[in-house]
C-alpha positions as CSV (number, residue, x, y, z in Angstrom):
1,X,94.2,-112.6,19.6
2,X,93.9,-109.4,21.2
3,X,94.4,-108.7,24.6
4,X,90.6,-107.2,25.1
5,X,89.2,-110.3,25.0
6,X,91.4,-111.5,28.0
7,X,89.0,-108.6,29.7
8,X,85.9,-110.2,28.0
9,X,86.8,-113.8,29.2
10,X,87.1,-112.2,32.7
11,X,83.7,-110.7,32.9
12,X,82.5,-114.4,31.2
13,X,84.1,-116.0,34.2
14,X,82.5,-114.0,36.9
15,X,79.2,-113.9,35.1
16,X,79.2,-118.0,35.0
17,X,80.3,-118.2,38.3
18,X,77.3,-116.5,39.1
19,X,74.9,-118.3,37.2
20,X,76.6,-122.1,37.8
21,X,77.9,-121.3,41.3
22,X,74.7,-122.5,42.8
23,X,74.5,-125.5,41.6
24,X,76.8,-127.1,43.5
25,X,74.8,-125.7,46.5
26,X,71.5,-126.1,46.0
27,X,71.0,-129.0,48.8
28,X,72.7,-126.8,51.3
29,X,70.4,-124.1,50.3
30,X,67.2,-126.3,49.9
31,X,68.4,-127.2,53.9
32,X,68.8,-123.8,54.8
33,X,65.8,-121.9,53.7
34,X,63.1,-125.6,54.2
35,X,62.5,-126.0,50.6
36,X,62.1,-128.7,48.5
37,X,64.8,-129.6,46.0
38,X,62.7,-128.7,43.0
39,X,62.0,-125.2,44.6
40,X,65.7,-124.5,45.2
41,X,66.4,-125.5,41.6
42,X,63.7,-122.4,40.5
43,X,66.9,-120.3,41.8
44,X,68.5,-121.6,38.3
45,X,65.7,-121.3,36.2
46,X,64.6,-117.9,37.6
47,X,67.8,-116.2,37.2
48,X,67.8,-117.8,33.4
49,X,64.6,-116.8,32.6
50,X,65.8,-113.2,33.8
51,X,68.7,-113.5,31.6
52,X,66.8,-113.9,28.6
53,X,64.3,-110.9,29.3
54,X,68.0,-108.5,30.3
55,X,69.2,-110.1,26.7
56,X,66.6,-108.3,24.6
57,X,65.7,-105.5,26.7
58,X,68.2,-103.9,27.7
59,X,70.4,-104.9,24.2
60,X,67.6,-103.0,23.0
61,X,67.7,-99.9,24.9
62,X,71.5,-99.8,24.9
63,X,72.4,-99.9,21.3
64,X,73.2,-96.9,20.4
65,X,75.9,-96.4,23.6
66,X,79.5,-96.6,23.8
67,X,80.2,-100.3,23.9
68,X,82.7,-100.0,26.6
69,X,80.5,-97.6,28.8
70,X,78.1,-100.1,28.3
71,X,79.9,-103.4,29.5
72,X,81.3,-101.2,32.8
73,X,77.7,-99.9,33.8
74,X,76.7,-104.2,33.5
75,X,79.3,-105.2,35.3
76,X,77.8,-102.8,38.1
77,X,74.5,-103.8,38.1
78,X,76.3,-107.6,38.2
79,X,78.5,-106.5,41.5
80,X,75.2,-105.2,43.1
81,X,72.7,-108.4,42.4
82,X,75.5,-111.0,43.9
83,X,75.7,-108.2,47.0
84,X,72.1,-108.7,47.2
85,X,72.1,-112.5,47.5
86,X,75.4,-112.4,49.8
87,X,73.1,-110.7,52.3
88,X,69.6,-112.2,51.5
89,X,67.9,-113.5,55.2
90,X,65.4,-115.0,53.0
91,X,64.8,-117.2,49.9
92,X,62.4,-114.5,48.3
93,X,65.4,-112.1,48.7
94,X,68.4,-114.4,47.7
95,X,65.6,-115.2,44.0
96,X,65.8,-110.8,44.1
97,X,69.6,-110.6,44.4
98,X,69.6,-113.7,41.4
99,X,67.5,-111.8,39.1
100,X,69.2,-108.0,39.6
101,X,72.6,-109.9,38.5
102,X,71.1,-111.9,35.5
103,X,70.0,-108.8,34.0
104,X,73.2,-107.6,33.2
105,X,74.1,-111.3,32.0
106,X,72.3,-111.5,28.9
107,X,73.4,-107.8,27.7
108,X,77.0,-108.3,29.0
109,X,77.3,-111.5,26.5
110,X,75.6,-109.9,23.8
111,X,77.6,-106.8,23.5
112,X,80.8,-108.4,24.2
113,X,80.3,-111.2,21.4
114,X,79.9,-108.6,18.9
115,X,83.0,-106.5,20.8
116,X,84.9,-109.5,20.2
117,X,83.8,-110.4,16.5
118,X,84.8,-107.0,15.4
119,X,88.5,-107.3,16.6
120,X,89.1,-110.6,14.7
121,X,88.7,-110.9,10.9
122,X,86.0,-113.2,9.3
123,X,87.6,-116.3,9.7
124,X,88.4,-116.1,13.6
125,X,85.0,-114.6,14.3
126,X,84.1,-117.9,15.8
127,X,87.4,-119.0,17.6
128,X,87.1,-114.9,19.1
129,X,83.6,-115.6,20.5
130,X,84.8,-119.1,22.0
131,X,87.8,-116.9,23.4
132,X,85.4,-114.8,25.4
133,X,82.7,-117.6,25.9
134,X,86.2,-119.6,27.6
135,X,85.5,-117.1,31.0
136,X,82.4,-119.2,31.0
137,X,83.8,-122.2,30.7
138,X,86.8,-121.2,32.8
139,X,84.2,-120.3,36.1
140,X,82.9,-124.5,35.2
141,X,86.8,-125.6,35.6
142,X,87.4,-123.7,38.5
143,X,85.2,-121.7,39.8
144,X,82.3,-123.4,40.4
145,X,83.9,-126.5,42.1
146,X,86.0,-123.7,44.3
147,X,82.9,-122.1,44.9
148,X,80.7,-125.2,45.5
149,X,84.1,-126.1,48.1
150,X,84.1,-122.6,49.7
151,X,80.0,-122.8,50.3
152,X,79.9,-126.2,52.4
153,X,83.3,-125.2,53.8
154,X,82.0,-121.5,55.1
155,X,78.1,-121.3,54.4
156,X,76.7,-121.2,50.6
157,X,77.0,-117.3,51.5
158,X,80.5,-116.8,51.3
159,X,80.7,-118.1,47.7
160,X,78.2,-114.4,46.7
161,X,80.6,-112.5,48.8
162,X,83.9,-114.5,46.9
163,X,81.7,-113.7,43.3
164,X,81.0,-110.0,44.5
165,X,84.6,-109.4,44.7
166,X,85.3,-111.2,41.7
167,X,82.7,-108.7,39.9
168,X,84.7,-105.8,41.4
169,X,87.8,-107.4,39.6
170,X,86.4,-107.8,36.3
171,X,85.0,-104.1,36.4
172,X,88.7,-102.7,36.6
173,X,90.0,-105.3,33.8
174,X,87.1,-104.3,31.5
175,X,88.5,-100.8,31.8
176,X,91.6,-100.9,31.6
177,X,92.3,-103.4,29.2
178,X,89.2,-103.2,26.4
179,X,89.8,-100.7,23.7
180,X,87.4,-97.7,23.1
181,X,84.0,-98.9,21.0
182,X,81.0,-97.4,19.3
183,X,78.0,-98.4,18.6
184,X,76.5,-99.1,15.3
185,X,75.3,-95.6,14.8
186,X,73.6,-96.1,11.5
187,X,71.1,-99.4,13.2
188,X,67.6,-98.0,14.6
189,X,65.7,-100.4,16.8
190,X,63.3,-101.2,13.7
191,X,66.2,-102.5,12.0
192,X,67.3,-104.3,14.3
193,X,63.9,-106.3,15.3
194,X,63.0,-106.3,11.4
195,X,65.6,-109.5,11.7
196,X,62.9,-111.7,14.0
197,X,61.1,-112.2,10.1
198,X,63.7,-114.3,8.9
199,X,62.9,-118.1,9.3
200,X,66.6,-119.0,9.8
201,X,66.8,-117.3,12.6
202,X,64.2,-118.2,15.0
203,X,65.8,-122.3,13.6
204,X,69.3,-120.7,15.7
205,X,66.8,-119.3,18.4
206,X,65.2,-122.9,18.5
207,X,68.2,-125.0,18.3
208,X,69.6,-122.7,21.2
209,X,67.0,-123.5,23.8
210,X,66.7,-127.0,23.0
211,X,70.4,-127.6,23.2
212,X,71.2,-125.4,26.4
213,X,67.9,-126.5,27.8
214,X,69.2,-130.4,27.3
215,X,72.3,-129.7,29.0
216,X,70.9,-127.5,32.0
217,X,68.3,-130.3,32.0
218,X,71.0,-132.4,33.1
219,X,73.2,-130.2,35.2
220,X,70.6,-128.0,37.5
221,X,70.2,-131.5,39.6
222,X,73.3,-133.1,39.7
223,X,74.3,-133.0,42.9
224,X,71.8,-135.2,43.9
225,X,72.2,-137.6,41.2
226,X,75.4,-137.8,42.2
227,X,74.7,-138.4,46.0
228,X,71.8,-140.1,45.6
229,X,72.2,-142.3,42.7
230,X,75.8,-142.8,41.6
231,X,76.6,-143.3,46.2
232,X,79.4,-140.2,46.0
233,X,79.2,-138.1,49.2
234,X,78.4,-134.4,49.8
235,X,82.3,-134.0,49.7
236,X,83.4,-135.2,46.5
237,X,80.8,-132.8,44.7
238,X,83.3,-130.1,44.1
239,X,85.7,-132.3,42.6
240,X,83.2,-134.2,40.4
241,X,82.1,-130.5,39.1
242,X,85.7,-130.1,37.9
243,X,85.1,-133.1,35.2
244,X,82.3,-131.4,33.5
245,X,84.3,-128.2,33.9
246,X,87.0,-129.6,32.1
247,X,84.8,-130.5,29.8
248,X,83.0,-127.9,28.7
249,X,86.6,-125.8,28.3
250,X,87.6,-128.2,26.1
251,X,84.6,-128.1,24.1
252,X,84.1,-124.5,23.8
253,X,87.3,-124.2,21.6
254,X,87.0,-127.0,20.4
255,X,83.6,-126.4,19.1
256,X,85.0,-122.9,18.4
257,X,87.6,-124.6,15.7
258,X,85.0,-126.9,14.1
259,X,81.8,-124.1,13.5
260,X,84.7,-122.2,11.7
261,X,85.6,-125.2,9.3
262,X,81.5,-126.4,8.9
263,X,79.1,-124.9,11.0
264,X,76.6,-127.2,9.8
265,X,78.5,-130.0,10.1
266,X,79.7,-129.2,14.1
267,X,75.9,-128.4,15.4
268,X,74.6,-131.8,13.4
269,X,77.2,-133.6,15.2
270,X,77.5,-132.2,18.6
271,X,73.6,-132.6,19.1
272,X,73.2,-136.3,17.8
273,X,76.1,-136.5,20.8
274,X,74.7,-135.0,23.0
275,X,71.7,-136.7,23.0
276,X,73.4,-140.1,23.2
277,X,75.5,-138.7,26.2
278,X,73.0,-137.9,28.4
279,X,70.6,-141.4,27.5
280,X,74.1,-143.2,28.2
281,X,74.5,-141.0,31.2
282,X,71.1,-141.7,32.7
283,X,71.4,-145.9,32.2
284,X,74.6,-145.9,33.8
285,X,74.1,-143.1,36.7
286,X,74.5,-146.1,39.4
287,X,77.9,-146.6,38.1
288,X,80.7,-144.7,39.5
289,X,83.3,-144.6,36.3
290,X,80.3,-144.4,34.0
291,X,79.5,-141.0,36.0
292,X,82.9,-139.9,35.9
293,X,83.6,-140.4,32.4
294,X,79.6,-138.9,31.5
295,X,79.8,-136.1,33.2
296,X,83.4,-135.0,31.4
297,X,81.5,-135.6,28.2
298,X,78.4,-133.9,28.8
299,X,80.5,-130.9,29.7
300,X,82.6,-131.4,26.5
301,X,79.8,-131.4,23.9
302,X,77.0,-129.6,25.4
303,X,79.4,-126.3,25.4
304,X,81.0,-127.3,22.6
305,X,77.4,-126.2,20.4
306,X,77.7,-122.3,22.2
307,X,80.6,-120.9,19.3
308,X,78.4,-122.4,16.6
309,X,75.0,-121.4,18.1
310,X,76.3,-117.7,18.1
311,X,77.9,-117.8,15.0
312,X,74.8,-119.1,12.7
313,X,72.3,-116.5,14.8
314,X,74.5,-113.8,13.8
315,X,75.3,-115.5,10.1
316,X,71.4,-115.1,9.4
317,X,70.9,-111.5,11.0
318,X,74.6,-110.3,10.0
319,X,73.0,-106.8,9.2
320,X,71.7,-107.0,13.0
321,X,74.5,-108.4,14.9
322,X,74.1,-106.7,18.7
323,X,69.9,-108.0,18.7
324,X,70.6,-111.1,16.9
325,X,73.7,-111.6,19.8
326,X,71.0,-110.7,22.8
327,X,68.6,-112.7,21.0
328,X,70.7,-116.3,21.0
329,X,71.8,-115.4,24.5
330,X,68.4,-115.4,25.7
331,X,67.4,-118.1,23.8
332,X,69.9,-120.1,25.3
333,X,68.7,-118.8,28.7
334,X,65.5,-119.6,28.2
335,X,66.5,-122.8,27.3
336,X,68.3,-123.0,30.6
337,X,65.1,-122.1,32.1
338,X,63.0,-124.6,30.5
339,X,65.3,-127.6,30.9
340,X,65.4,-127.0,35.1
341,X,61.9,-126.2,35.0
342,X,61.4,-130.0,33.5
343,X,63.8,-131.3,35.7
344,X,62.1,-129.7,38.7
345,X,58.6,-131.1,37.2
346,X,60.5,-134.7,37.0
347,X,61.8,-134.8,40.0
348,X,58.8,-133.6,41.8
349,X,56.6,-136.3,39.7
350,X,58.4,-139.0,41.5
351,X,60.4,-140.4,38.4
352,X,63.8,-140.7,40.3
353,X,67.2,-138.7,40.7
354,X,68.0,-139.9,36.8
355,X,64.8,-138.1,35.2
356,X,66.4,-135.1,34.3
357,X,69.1,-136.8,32.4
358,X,66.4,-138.2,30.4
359,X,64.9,-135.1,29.9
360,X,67.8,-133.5,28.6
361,X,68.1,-136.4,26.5
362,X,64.9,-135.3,24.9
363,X,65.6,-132.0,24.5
364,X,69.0,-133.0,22.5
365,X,67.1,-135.3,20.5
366,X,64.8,-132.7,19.4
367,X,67.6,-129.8,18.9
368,X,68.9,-132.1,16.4
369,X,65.6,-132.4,14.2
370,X,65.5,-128.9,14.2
371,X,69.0,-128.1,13.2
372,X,69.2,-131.4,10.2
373,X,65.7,-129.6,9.1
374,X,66.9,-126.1,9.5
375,X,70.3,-126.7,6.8
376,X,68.7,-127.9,4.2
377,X,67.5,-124.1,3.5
378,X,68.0,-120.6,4.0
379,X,70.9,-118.1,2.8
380,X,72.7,-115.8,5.4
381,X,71.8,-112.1,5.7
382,X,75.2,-110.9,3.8
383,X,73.8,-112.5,0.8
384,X,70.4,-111.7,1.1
385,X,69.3,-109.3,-2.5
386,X,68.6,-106.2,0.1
387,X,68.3,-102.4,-1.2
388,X,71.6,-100.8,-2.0
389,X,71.7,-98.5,1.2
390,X,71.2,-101.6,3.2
391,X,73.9,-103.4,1.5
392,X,76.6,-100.7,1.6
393,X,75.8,-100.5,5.5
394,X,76.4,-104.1,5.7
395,X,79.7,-104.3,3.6
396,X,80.8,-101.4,5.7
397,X,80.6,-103.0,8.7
398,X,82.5,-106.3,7.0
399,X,85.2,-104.4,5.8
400,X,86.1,-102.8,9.2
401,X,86.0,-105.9,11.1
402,X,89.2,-107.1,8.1
């Protein structure tokens, strides 16, 4: 693989660690500021929400820049937000500094999964993605756990400051080590959007918020199902976050590996999974090795979908890639969003520290309908009957990426 991407997977592992990093603190926050748990957890589904709104507009308006210039100038505007919340005396401030640095998020992905497809022939499109997407899954390993330690250790603040640094880290490795880019000079913006007719993809845009937003569902409140429910205390939280870590690293490539044998096949599977996971998850919560092993599994097969949820957005809109890319990113944002807003109205409805489980249960269950419904038809954009200019611009692009 090339050595850009290791750049890519840096700027993917302080981007998670920004978006996960609070998880882990949210009671210490919540307890800090007087707000409720389900208020605390709108500091997730704000900063998603803001993701998927950075995704499309700003993929939008930066099309037709240098690539490389492009990631640099997010990676600044990332630096800056995480400043912001390092500093925030107030909970309206720390939401500001959360939204400035999700902006970039959504763009950052976007353009680097098409960066990253174009220095990988057609066959290793998927496994390059998962490459990049394994900063992501690298911050859930180790950076969120670190991060969640460092907060209770030295004040939830210090982990912004640790992530602002981080920022300043990845900016350097981005230019140093990721080779000169162009945009797609011949795409206009009405090209581009012209994609959002296609059926097939808003099935990729569904499946993506259903199965993020299952997973999120889950994940935006676990700290207090697992002090609450499953009788761990406030200390072992770090270390419990490593097991779902773990496991969503090892579903990323692993999920990487199967979209590139049967995409199809891998999104079928990993939902139907998924689903089961977190219903198993949610009856068991009150057991301590049934949380241990759950929470390594949710990890595993709710990232293990991201490589295959990319790749079929971009399958369907291949003549579209960068909006199709900011497109599936937001959706999966949104789905983020959605599935700690339910959470939030779960928890705040009196249904117990286990409702969110249940509702990303839900979520899975209906992420698969979508996605057995969604194969039985359709045919990807590159094979799409499409006027001859259209075509040649299409096999262009193909034939550089080989």
């Amino acid at each position: 693989m090339p050595i850009g991407l290791i750049a890519l997977a840096l700027g993917g592992f302080g981007i998670g660690l920004t978006e996960f990093g609070i998880v882990g603190l949210l009671p210490e926050v919540a307890g800090d500021f007087d707000v409720s748990e389900s208020v605390a957890g709108y500091l997730v589904s704000g900063y998603a929400l803001s993701v998927a709104i950075g995704a499309l507009a700003l993929t939008a308006a930066i099309s037709r820049f240098d690539r490389k210039k492009v990631l640099v100038g997010l990676m600044v505007l990332f630096i800056a937000g995480n400043l912001i919340s390092a500093i925030a005396p107030t909970y309206a401030l720390l939401m500001v500094g959360r939204v400035v640095a999700a902006l970039c998020h959504g763009a950052f992905f976007s353009v680097g999964a098409v960066v990253a497809s174009d220095m990988v022939a057609e066959n290793k499109k998927a496994s390059a993605i998962a490459l990049m997407f394994g900063g992501l899954t690298a911050a859930n390993v180790l950076g969120v756990p670190l991060g969640t330690f460092l907060g209770q250790q030295l004040g939830w603040r210090s982990t912004f400051w640790a992530i602002t640094v981080i920022g300043v880290v990845t900016l350097v490795g981005i230019q140093v080590l990721v080779p000169q880019t162009t945009a797609a000079t011949q795409a206009n913006l009405r090209s581009e959007l012209a994609v959002f007719r296609r059926g097939q993809v808003w099935v990729s845009i569904a499946l993506s918020i259903l199965a993020f937003g299952g997973v999120i569902g889950g994940y935006t409140y676990i700290a207090f199902t697992l002090t609450k429910v499953s009788g761990f205390s406030n200390s072992t939280v770090p270390w419990l976050l490593v097991l779902f870590g773990v496991g969503t690293f090892i579903g990323n490539f692993i999920g990487g590996k199967a979209a590139d044998k049967s995409l199809n096949a891998a999104l079928i599977g990993n939902m139907a999974v998924l689903a089961v996971v977190m219903a198993v998850f949610a009856l068991t919560a009150e057991n301590k090795v049934a949380t241990v092993v759950s929470l390594l599994l949710m990890g595993t097969i709710g990232l293990a979908t991201a490589p295959g949820l990319q790749v079929r957005t971009m399958k369907y809109a291949a003549d579209a890639p960068t909006m199709a890319s900011g497109a599936n990113i937001a959706a999966f944002n949104v789905g983020n969003a959605i599935g700690a807003w339910l959470g939030g109205l779960a928890l705040a409805a009196g249904y117990g520290y286990v409702s969110p489980l249940w509702v990303g249960a839900g979520l899975a269950l209906a992420g698969l309908v979508v996605v057995a419904g969604g194969s039985l038809g359709g045919t990807p954009a590159a094979s799409r009957t499409a006027p001859a200019a259209a075509a040649r611009r299409t096999d262009q692009v193909e034939a550089g990426v080989q």
